[in-house]
N, C-alpha and C positions, 0 to 999 in steps of 0.2 A: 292724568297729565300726559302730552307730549313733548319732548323735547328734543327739538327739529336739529342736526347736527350737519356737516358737509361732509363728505369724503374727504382722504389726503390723497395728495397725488402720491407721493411715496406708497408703497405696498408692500408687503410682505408675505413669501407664498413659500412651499412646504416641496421636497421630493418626494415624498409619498403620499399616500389618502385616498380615499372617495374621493372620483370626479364630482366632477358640479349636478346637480340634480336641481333644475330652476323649479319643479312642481312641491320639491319641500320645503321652498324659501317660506316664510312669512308672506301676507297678501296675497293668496295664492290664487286673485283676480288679476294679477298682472303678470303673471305668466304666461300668456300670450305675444302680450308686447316687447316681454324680456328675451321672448325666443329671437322677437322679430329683429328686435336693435341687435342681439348677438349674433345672428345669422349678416347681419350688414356690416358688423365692425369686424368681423372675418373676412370676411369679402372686400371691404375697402384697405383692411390691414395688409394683404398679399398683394397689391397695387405699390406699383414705382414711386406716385406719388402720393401714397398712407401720410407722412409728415406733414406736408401740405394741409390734407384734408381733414387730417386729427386736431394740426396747429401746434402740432411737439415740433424740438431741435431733431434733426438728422441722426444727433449724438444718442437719441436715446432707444436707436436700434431694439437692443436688448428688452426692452419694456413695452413697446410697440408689438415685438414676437409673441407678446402671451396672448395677446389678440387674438392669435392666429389655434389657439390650443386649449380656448375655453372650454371645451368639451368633456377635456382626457384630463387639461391638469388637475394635481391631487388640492382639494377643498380644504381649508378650514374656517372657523369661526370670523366672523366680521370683526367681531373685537380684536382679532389680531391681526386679519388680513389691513385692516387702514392703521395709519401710523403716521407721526410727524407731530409739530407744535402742542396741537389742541388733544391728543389722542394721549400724546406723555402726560400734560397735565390731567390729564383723566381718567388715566391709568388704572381702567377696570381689572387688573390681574391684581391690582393691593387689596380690593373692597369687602369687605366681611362678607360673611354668607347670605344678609338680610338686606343691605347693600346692594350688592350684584341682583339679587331677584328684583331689584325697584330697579333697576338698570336694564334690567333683561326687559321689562315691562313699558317703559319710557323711554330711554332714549331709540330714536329712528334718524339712523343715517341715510338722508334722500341721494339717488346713484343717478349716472348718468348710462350706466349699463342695466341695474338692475331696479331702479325706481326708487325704491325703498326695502330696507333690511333692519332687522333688530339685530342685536349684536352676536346671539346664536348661531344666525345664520350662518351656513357653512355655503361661503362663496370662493374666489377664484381672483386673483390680483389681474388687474388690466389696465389698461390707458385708455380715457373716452373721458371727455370733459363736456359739463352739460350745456357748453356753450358751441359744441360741435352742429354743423348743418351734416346730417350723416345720410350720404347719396343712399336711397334707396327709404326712407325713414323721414326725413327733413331735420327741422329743428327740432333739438332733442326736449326743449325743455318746455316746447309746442307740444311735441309729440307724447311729453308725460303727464301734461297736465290735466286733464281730462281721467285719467288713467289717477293719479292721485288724488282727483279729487273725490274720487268713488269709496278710497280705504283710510284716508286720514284724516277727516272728521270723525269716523267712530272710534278711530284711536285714539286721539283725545279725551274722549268720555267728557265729562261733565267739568276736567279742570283745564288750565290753560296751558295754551302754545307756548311752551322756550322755545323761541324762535332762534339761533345759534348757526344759521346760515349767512353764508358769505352770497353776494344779489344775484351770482349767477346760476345758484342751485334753488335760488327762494324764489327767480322766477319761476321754477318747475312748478308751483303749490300755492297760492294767496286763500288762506282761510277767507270764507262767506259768511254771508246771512248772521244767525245769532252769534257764531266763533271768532266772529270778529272783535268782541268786546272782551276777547277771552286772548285774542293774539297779543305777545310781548315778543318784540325786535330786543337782543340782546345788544346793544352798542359798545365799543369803548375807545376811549379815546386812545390817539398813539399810533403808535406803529403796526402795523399789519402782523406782527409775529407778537408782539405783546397782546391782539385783541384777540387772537386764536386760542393762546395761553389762558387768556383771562375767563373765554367764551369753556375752555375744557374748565376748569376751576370750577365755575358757575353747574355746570350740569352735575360733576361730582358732587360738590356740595348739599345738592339737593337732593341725590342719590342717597348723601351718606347721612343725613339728617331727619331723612323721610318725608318732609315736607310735602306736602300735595296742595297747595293752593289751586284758589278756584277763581280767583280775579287778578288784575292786576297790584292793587295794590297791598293783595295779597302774597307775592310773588315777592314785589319788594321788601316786604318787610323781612319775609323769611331769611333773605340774604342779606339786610343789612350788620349784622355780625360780622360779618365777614369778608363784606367790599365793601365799599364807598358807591351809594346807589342814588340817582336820580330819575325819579320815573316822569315821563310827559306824556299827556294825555292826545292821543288821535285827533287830528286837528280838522277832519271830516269824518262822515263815516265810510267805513269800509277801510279805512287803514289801520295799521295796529299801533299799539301802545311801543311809546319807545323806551327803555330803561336802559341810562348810560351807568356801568357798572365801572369800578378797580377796585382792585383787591387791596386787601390792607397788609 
């Protein structure tokens, strides 16, 4: 099973540690491309007009700097480097020890810096949204897709897509061919801070229950215990199963 999650833009980063090491990440097919966008979000980050071209406030100075230090600053874990809404509710640092190995194995946070990370990953906090056109690279989520689609079909393995991306990181990635019958879009209704919340709930839960479904409407059933689930079937092919989820 994969289950496809976004980055927060909030980060969380460390004063000391190992630098960043892009050849230890996870997919270590796409360390190429991760040199390439890093070596351009440094290079456009030291530009007058970095905010412009990133699409941040002015204001957020401070976080736009780490751009410029991916190199040197100190690393840790993706599980701790992302934070905010979806990442509280999913709050891998409570999860047993049986738990966490099904986490460590399944969930993949797709980047717009690094592509894709498991949550070992010992990465570096920065600003880069995958809806950036980044001079020197183009579009980031043009520029990954190719590039994802070589390593996350075999991470899937045999079960299916949690899909748990918001549209501007799930253009990076559209499962093909057979995986399409296998993709679920996690929906839910409401407000954009309650669907984030509900979207971390969703992937813990299945972390914490061990569940591995292998269809769709095996997927729902797993989680009807514990939200209020309706699944709808791909209304052509090559789109994925939608399952509007709340928690109970």
């Amino acid at each position: 099973m994969l289950i496809l999650l976004p980055p927060s833009e909030s980060k969380t980063g460390r004063t000391r540690g190992r630098p960043l090491s892009l050849s230890s990440l996870s997919f270590g097919e796409l360390t190429d491309t991760r040199r390439t966008v890093a070596t351009a979000l440094a290079k456009v980050s030291a530009h007058p007009d970095a905010f412009e071209v990133l699409g941040v406030s002015p204001s957020l100075t401070t976080e736009v700097a780490r751009n410029l230090v991916l190199e040197t600053a100190p690393s840790l874990p993706a599980a701790r480097v992302y934070t905010g809404v979806l990442y509280d509710a999913l709050d891998l640092a409570s999860l047993d020890t049986a738990a966490r190995r099904r986490a460590n194995r399944w969930l993949v946070t797709v980047s717009a810096l690094f592509g894709a990370v498991r949550p070992t990953d010992a990465i570096v906090p920065y600003r880069l949204s995958m809806a950036v056109n980044l001079p020197g690279v183009g579009p980031l989520a043009s520029a990954w897709k190719p590039e994802l689609a070589r390593v996350l079909p075999a991470a899937a393995g045999r079960g299916v897509v949690v899909d748990c991306r918001s549209s501007t990181y799930a253009a990076a990635w559209t499962p093909s061919g057979d995986l399409t019958e296998r993709w679920v879009q996690v929906r839910v209704p409401g407000a954009t801070h309650m669907a984030k919340h509900t979207r971390g709930l969703v992937a813990r839960h299945l972390c914490v229950t061990g569940a591995a479904p292998r269809t769709a409407p095996a997927l729902a059933e797993a989680l009807q215990d514990a939200f209020e689930v309706r699944l709808t079937e791909p209304r052509r092919a090559g789109q994925p199963w939608v399952l509007d989820a709340t928690a109970r």
